[in-house]
Backbone as numpy.savetxt, mean C-alpha at the origin, in Angstrom:
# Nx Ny Nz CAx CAy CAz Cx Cy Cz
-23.58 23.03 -5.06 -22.42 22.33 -4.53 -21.39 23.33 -4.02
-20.54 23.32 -2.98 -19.90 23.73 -2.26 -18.05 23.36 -3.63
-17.83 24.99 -3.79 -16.61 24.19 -4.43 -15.60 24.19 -3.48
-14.08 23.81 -3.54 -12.78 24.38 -3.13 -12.11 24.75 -4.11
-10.72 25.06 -3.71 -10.09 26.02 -4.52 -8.34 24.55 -3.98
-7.96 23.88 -4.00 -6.70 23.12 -3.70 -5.69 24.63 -3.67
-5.53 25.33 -4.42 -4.13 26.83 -4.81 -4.43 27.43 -3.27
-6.11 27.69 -2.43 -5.50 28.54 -1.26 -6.02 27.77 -0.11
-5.64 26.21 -0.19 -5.85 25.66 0.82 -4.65 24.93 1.85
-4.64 25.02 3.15 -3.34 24.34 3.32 -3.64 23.20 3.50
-2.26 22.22 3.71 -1.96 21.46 3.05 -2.75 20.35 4.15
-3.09 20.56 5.28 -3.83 19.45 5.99 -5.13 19.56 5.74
-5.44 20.69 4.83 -6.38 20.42 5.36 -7.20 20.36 3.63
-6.39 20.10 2.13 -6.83 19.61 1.47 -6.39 18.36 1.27
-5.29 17.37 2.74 -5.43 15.98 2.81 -6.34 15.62 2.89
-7.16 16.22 4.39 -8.75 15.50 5.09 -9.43 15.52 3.59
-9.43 17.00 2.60 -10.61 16.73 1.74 -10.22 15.67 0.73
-9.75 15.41 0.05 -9.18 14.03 -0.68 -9.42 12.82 -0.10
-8.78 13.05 1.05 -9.31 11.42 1.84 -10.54 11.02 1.86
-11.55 11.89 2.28 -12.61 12.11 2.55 -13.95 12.02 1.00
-13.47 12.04 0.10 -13.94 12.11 -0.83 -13.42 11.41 -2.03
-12.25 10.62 -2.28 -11.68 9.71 -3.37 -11.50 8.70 -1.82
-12.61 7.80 -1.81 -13.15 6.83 -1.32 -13.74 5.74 -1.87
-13.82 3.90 -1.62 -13.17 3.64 -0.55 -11.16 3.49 -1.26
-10.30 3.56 -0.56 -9.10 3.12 -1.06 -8.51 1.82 -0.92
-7.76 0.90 -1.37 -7.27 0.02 -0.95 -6.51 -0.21 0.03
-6.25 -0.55 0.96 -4.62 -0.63 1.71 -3.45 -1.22 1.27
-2.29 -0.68 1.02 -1.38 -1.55 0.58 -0.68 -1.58 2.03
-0.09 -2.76 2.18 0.74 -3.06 3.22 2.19 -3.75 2.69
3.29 -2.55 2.85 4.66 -2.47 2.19 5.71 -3.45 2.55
6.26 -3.98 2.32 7.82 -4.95 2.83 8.78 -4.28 2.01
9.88 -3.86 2.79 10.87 -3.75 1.88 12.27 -3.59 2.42
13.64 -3.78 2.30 14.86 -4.02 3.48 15.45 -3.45 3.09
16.03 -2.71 4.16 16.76 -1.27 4.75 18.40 -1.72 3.99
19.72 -1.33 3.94 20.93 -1.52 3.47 21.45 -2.29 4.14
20.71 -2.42 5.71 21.43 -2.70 6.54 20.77 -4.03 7.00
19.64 -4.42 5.98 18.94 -5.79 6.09 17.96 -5.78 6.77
17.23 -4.40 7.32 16.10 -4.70 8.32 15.04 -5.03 7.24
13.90 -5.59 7.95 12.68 -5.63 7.22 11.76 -4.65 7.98
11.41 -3.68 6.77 10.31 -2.90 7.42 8.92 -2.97 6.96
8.19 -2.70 7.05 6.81 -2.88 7.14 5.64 -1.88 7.23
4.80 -1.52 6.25 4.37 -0.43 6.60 3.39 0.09 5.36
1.80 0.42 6.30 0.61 0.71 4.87 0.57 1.88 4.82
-0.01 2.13 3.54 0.07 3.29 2.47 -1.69 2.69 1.70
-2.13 4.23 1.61 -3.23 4.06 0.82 -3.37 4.88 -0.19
-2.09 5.32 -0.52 -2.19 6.05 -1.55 -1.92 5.38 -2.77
-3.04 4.09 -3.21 -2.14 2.81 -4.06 -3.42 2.20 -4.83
-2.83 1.78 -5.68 -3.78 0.89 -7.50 -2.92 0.56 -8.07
-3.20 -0.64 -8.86 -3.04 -1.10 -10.05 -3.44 -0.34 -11.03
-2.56 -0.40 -11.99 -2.43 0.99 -13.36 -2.44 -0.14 -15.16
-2.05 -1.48 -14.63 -1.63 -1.75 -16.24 -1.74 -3.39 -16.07
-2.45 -4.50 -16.37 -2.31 -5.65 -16.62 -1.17 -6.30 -17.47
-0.77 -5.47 -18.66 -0.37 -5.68 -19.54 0.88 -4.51 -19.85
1.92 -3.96 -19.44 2.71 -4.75 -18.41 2.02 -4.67 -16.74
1.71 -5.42 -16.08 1.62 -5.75 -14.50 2.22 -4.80 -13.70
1.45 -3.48 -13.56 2.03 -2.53 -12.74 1.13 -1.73 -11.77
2.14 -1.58 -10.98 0.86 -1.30 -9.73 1.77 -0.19 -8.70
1.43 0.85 -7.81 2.28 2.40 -7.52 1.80 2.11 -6.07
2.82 2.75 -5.66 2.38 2.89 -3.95 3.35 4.56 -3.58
2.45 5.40 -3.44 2.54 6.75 -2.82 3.25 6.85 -1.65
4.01 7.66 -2.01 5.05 7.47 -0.24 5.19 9.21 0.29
4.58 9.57 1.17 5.14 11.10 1.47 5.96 11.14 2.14
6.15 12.72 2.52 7.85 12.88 3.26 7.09 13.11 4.31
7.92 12.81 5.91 7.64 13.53 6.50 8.64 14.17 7.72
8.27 15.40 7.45 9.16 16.80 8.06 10.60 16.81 7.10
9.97 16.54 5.75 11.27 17.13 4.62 12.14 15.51 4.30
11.84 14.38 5.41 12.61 13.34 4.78 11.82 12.41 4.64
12.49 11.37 3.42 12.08 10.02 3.11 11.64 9.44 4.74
10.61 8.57 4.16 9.98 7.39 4.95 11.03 6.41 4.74
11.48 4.97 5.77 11.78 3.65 5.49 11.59 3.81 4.62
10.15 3.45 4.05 9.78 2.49 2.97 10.23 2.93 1.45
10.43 4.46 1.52 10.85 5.19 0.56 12.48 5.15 0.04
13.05 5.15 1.28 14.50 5.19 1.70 14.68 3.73 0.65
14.17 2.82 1.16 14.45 1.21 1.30 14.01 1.22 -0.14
13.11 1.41 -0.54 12.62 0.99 -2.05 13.52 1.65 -3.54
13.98 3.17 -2.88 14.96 3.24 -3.63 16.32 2.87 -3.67
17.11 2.40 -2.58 18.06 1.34 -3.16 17.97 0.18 -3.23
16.90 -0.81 -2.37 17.08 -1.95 -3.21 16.55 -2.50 -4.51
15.51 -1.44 -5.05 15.02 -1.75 -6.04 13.53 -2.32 -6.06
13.43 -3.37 -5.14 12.08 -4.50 -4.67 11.86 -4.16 -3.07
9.94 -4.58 -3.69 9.32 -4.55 -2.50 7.84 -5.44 -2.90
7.40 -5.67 -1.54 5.84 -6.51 -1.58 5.02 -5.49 -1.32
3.68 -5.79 -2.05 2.63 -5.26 -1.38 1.55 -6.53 -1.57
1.31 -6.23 -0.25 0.02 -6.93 0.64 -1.23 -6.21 0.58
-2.43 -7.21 0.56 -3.81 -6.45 0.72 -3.64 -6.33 2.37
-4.25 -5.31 2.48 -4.99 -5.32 3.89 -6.68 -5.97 4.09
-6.48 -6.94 5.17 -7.87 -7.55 5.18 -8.47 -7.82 6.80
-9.89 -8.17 7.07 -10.22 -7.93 8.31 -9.22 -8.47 9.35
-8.58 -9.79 8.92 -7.88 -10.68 9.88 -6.57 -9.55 10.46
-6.12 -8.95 8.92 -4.62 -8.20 9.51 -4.68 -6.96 10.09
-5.61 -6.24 9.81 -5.72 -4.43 9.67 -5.36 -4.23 11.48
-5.69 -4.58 11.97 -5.06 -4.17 13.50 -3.66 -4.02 13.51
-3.29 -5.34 13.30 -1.60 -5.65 13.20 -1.38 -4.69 12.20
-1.65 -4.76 11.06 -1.06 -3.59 9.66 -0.97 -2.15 10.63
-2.21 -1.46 10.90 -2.32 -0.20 11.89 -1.71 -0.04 12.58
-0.99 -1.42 13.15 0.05 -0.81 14.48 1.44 -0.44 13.63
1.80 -1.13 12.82 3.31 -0.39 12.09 2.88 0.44 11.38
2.03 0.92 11.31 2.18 2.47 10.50 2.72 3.69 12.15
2.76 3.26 13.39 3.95 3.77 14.16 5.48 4.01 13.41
6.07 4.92 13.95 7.36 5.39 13.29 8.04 4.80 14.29
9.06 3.85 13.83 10.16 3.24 14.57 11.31 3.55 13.85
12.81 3.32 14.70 13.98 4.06 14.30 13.90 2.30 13.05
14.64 3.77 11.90 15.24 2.66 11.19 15.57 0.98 11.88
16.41 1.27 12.40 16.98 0.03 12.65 16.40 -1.69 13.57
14.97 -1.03 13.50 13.84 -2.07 13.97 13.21 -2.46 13.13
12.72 -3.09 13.32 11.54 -4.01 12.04 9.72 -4.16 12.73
9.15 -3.34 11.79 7.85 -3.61 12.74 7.30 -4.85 12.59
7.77 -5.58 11.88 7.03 -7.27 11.42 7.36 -8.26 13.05
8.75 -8.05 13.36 9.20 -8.77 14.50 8.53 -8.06 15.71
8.10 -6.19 15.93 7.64 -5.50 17.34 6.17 -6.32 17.02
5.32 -6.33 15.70 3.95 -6.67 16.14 3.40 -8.03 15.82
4.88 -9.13 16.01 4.52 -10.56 15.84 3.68 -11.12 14.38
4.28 -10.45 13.45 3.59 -10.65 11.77 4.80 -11.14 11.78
4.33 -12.69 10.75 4.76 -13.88 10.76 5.67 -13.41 8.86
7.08 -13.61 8.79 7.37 -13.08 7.79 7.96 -14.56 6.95
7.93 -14.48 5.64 7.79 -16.06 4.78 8.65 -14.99 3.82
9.66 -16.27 2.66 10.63 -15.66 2.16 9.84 -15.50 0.32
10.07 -14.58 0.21 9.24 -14.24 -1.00 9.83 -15.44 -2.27
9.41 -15.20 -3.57 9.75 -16.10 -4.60 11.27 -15.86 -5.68
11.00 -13.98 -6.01 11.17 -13.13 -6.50 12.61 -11.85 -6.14
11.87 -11.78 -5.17 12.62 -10.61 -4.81 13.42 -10.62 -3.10
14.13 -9.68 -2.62 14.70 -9.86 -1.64 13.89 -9.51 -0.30
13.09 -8.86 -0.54 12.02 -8.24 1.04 11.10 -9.46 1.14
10.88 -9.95 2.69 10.58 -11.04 2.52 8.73 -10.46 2.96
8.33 -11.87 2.46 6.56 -11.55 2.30 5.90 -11.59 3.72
4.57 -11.51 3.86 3.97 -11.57 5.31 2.68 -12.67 5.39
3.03 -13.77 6.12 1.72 -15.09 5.73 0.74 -14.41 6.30
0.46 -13.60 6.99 -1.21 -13.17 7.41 -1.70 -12.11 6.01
-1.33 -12.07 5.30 -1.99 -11.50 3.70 -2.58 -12.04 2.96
-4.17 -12.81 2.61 -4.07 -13.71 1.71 -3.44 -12.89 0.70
-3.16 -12.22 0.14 -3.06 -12.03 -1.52 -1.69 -10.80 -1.18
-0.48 -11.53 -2.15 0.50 -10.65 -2.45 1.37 -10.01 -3.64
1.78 -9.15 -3.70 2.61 -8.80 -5.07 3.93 -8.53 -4.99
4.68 -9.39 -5.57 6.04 -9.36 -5.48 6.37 -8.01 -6.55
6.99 -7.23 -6.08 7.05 -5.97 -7.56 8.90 -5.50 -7.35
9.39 -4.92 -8.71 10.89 -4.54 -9.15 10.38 -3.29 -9.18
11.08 -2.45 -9.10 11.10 -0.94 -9.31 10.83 -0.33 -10.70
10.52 0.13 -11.39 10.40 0.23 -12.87 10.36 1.77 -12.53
9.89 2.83 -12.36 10.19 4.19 -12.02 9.91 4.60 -10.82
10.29 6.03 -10.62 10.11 6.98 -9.29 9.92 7.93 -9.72
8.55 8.84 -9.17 8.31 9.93 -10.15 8.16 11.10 -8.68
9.15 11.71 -8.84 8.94 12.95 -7.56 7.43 13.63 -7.41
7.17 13.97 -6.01 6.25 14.46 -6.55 6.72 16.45 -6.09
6.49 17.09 -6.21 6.74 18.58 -6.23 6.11 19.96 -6.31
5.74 20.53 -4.85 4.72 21.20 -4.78 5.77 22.84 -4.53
5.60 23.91 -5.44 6.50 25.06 -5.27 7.68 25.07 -4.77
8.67 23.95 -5.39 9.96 23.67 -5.64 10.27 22.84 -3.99
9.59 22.39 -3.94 9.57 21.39 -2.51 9.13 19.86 -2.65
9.95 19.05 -2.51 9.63 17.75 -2.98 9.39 17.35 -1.96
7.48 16.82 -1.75 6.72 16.40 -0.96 6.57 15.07 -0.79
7.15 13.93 -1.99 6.65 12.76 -1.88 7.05 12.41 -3.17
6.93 11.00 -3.39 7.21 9.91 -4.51 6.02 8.82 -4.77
5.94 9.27 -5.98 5.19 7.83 -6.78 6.09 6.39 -6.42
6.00 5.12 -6.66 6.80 4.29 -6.77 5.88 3.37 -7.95
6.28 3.16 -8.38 5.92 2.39 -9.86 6.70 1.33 -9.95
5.98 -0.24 -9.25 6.65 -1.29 -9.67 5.86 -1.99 -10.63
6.49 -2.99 -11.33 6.37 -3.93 -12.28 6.21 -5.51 -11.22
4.53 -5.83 -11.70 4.48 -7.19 -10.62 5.18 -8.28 -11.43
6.41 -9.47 -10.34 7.01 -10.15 -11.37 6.18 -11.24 -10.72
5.54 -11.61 -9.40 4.75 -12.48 -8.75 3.31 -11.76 -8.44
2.42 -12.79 -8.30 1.34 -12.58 -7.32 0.85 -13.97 -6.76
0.44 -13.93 -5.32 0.32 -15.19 -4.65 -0.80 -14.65 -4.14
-2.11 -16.14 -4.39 -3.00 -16.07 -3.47 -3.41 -17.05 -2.87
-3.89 -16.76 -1.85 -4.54 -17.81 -0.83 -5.16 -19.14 -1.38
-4.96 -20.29 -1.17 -5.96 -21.23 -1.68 -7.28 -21.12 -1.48
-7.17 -20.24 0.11 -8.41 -19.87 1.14 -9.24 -18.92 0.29
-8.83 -18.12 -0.61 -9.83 -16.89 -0.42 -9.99 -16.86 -2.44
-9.54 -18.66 -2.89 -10.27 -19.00 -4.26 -11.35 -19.31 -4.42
-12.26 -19.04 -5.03 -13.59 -19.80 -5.22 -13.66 -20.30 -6.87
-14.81 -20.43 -6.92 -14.90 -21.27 -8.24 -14.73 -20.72 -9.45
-14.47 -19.27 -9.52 -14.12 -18.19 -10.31 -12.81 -17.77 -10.24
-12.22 -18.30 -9.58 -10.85 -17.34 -8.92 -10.61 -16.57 -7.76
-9.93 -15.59 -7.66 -9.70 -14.82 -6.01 -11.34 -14.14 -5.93
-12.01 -14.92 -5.02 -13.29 -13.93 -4.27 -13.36 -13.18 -2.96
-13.52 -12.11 -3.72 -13.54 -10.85 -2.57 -14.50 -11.01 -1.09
-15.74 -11.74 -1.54 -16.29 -12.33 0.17 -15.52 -12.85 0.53
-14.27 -13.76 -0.02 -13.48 -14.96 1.03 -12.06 -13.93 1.55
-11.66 -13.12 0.58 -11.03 -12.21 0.84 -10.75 -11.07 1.79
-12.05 -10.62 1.77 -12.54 -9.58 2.76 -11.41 -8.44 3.15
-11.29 -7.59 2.34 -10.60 -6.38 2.09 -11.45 -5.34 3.08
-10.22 -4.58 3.45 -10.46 -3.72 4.00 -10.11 -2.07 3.07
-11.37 -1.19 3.30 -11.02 -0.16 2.60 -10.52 1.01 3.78
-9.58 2.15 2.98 -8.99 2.81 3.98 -10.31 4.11 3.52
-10.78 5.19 4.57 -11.66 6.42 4.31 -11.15 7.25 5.36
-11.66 8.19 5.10 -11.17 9.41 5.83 -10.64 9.38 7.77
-9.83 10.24 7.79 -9.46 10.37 9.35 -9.73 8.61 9.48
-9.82 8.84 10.49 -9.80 7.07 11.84 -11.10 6.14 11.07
-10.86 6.40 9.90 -12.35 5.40 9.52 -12.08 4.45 8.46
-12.40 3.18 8.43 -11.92 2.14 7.20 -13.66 1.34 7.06
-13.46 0.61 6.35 -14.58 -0.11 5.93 -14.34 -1.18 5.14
-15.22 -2.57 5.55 -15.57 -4.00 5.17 -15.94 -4.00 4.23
-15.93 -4.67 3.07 -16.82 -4.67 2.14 -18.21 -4.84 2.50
-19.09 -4.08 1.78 -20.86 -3.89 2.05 -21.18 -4.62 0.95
-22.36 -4.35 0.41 -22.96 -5.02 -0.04 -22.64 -5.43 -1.92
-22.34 -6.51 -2.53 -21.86 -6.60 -3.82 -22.96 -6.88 -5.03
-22.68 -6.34 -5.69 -23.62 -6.36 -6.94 -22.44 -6.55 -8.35
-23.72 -7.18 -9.39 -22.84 -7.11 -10.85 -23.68 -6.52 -11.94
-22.58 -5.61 -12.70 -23.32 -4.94 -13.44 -22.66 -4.90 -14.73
-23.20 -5.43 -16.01 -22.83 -5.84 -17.06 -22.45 -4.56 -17.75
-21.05 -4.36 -18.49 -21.16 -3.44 -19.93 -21.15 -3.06 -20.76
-22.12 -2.23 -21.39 -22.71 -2.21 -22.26 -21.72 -2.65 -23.67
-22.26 -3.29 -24.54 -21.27 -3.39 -25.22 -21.11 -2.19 -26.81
């Protein structure tokens, strides 16, 4: 096996290897409003669920060229934000607001994503998602590479989750009706393939 070394690699180019290899990822697709009331919009795959019990789930935010993202900006003062699955129906629309627009636009209104008023919290939700998570802020954990702060954890606490009637089956939320999209390396995502179940051991 071919090792690396992350200490003498730069920094694009132990992104590609991470991406490329902690595969497939989820998409989260972000809501969250600016001071000034915009709604912004915007996926991140740097994201999981961590805890059922309390209901917590992180969405990775990097800097870029030394400053906060929106979504970063926005999540630390208002506290709340949604995350959305990404799925075959949305991922075009989701892909186009990951474009950088000035603060003071909203990519939900530039790429015609239909926005619905959440239950919970103040960032309002997006109806082309079947499945959403209303989440509160519960920590922010810097992240910090040789005294240079590169990025933030965000660690919310889910106080909602809404799903589709569409994408229930007779078990609950099913992932065929669902149809998630996974994020993989450079320009490449993927459908769910083929599903299997595998019992364990007890």
């Amino acid at each position: 096996m071919k090792e690396f070394n992350p200490d003498s690699m730069e920094k694009h180019e132990l992104y590609k290897l991470l991406t490329k290899t902690v595969i497939p990822r989820p998409i989260a697709f972000v809501t969250s409003v600016s001071e000034k009331s915009v709604l912004n919009g915007a996926p991140f795959s740097y994201f999981n669920v961590h805890s059922a019990k309390p209901p917590m789930l992180s969405v990775t935010v990097g800097k870029r060229d030394g400053e906060q993202k929106d979504t970063a900006r926005n999540i630390g003062s208002s506290r709340e934000f949604v995350v959305h699955l990404t799925t075959e129906e949305n991922v075009e629309a989701f892909n186009q607001a990951s474009k950088s627009l000035p603060p003071e636009e909203s990519e939900i209104e530039r790429y015609g994503l239909t926005a619905i008023k959440s239950t919970y919290v103040a960032p309002l939700s997006i109806k082309e998602s079947p499945v959403r998570f209303e989440c509160v802020l519960e920590e922010i954990i810097p992240l910090v590479h040789e005294g240079e702060e590169t990025g933030e954890i965000f660690l919310g606490r889910i106080v909602a989750i809404h799903v589709a009637d569409a994408v229930i089956g007779d078990e609950g939320p099913d992932a065929d009706l669902i149809r998630p999209i996974a994020r993989l390396g450079g320009t490449q995502y993927a459908p769910l393939g083929k599903i299997f179940s595998l019992k364990r051991p007890k």
